[in-house]
Every structure is written in structure tokens, then in C-alpha cells.
N, C-alpha and C positions, 0 to 999 in steps of 0.2 A: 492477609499478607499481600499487601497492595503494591503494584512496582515503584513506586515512589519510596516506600520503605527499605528498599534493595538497593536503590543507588546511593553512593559513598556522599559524603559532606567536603564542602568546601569553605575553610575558616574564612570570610570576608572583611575588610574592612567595614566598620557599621558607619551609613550616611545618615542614620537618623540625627535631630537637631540636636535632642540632649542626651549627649555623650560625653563619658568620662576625662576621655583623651584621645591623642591620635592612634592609639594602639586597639580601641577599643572594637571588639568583632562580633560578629553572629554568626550561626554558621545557616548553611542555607546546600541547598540540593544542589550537586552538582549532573545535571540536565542533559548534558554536554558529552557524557559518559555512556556508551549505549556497547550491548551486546548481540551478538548472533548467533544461531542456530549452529552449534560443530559441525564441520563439514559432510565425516564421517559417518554421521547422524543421520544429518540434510539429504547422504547419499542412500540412508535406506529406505527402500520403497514400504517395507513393511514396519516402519517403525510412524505410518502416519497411515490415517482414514481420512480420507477426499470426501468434501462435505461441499452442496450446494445450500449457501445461505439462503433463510427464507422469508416471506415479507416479516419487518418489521425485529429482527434478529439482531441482538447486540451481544461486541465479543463479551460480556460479561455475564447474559444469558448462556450461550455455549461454554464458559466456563463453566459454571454451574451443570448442566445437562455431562460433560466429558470427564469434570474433574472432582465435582463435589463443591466448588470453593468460586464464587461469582470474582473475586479478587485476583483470579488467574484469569484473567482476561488477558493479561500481558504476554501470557503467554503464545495465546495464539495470534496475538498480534505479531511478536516478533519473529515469528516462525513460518511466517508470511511475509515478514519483512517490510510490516504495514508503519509506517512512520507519519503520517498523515491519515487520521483516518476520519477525516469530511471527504478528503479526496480519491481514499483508496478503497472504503465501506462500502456497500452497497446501498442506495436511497428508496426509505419506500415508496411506494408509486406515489403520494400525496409530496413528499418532499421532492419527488423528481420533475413531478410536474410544476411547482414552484420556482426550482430553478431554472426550469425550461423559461419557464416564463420570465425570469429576471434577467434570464443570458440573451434572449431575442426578442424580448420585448413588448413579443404579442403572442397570440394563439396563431397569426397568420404568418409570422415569422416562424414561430414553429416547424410549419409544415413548407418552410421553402428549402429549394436544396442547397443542400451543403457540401455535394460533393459528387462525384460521377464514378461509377466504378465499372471493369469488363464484366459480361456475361458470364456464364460459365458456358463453355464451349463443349459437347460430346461428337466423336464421330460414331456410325455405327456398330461398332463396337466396345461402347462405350469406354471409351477410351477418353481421355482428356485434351481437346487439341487447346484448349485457351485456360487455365484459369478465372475462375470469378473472384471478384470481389478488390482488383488492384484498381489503385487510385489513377483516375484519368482524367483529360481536356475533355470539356462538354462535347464535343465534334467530333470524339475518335470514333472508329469503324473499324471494323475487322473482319474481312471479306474471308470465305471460307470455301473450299468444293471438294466434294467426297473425289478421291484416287476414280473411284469409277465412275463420276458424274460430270455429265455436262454444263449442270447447274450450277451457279456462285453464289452463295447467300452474303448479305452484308447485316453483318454484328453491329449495331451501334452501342454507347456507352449508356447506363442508367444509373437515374436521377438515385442519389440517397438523400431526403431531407432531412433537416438536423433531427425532428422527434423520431427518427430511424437510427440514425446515426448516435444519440443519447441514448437512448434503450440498451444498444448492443451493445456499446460501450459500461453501462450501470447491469448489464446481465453478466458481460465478462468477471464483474468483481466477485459474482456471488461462489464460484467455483475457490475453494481453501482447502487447506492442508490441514488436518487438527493430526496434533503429538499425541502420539497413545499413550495411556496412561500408564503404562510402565516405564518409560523414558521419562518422564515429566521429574521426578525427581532428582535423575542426574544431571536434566537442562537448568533446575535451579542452582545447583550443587557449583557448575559449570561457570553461571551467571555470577552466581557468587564472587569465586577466585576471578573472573575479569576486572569485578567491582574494586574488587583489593587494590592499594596503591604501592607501588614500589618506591625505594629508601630514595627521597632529590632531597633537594636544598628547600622543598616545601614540605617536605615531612613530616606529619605532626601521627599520626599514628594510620593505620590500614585499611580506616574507614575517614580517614580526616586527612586536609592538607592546610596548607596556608597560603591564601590569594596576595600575590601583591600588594604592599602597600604604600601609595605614593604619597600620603602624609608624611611619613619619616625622610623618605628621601628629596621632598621638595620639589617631586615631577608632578 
């Protein structure tokens, strides 16, 4: 039960060469149509297992392992709210380092920086006087002295180079939300009725409509 089977049709105009007439259609996936997690749902903490993906892990794999059905992949994609997923997946280390290398050009590129960020700052009591990790000017500094100290220390900003900066970025993805599989039924159930089409002037039945045709009307 693959997602592409779920989404509704959309009656086309056919551009192929040899066609009957101007009326003549196909019907074709309409793409266009997407749904989401109910909110209600979305809001319960116990109706999802927090899952760190692992090297090499596709959602079609974790369908399989959660649901029984490698064809529910869609599921945990949309439940994530993954609509891209070259850009949203996590790359394994052989693919990541490929794109490193296509985005910078070199292995020395790699390793130049990309960005500067604070320290993190403690006082004696550990306590947090600065945040780490906000983005900064190469040159910033941030002078510090303990309430009972004479002393001033100066904070300077550090270097994150971009194979720093890619990593933590490609580690962020692997943290996901999978739907327990009690719920999984009524998210299809759910998807469904969105997929449905209501009564317009394109109406052709609940799973079907009809696309514009500018052959009849000479536009």
C-alpha cells in the first residue's frame, strides 16, 4: 500500500501525439495533494517512540521493523513532516562525505571555516554567564570577571569549519518521531478522507476530478 496509491487522480487533458480529440484524457496522480499528522494526535507524546536513525537506515526499512509493511514508509515520512527527503534524511557517512566534497570542492575546503560561534561561558557556580554556540564576527570577544575577582578573562569567538558544521547539521536529522502502531490505522483512515474530493465544477467522482481544458475553450 504504497503512498502513491492514496493520493486521488486528476482527469488530464492527454498531450500525447496520437489522440482521439480535444476531449481526450488520462488520468495521472494528483502530487499536489498532501496530508498531515492531526493535530491532536501530533499532540500526544505517547502516541510516538523517538527513534535515532542509524548508518544507512531508510524510511522504508523502519517501516518494515515498526509496522510490518516496508510500503509505510510514507508514513513516517509524513509524521515528520519530511517532504524532501535528499534534504531532510540523514546521509551516510560515504554519501556525506561526497557531498562535502561537491559543495567545497576540495578536502581543504572541507576543513575551512564556515562560521564562528561564542563559547560557552560558566561562572563558579556553574551557572551559565554566555551561551555557546551563537553565530558570530570572526573578531568578537567577550571579556568576563568573577563578582569576586580581580581578574578579566577575554572570551574570543571559534572557528566551526564546514566538515563541523555538515556533520552536526546531518546528526540533527537522525533524531524522528515514529507513530506507534496503534495509531497507524487511524492516520491512514484520516489520510484517506483528506484525499477525498469535495462536489466543484471539476467533479468527476471522490477519488477523480477533471483538469482544465484549454483545447475546447481556445486558451
Amino acid at each position: 500500500m504504497g503512498y502513491f496509491k492514496e493520493l486521488p487522480n486528476i482527469s488530464y487533458v492527454s498531450l500525447l501525439p496520437k489522440t482521439g480529440g480535444n476531449n481526450d484524457r488520462i488520468l495521472v496522480k494528483n502530487i499536489f495533494k498532501r496530508a498531515k499528522l492531526r493535530s491532536d494526535v501530533d499532540q500526544v507524546l505517547t502516541g510516538f517512540t523517538y527513534y535515532q536513525i542509524k548508518e544507512n537506515t531508510r524510511p522504508d526499512i523502519l517501516a518494515q521493523q515498526f509496522y510490518g509493511d516496508p510500503e509505510l514508509d510514507w508514513v513516517i515520512l509524513i509524521t515528520n513532516n519530511i517532504t524532501n527527503i535528499r534534504d531532510q534524511w540523514p546521509l551516510s557517512n560515504n554519501d556525506l562525505n561526497n557531498y562535502m566534497l561537491e559543495k567545497y570542492g576540495s578536502r581543504e575546503g572541507i576543513y575551512q571555516v564556515h562560521h564562528y560561534e561564542t563559547p560557552v561561558i560558566k561562572d563558579k557556580y556553574n551557572r551559565t554567564v554566555l551561551k555557546g554556540g551563537m553565530i558570530v564576527d570572526s573578531g568578537y570577544e567577550y571579556k568576563y570577571r568573577e563578582p569576586t575577582s580581580t581578574t578579566t578573562t577575554t572570551y574570543t569567538a571559534q572557528p566551526v569549519s564546514n566538515y563541523d558544521y555538515e556533520v552536526k547539521q546531518n546528526e540533527e536529522k537522525r533524531r524522528i518521531k515514529i507513530l506507534k502502531p496503534a495509531y497507524v490505522n487511524v492516520f491512514i483512515s484520516d489520510m484517506r478522507k483528506m484525499m477525498k474530493y469535495e462536489t466543484s465544477s471539476q467533479y468527476i467522482n471522490r477519488t477523480t476530478k477533471a483538469a482544465y481544458n484549454p483545447n475546447i475553450s481556445g486558451i
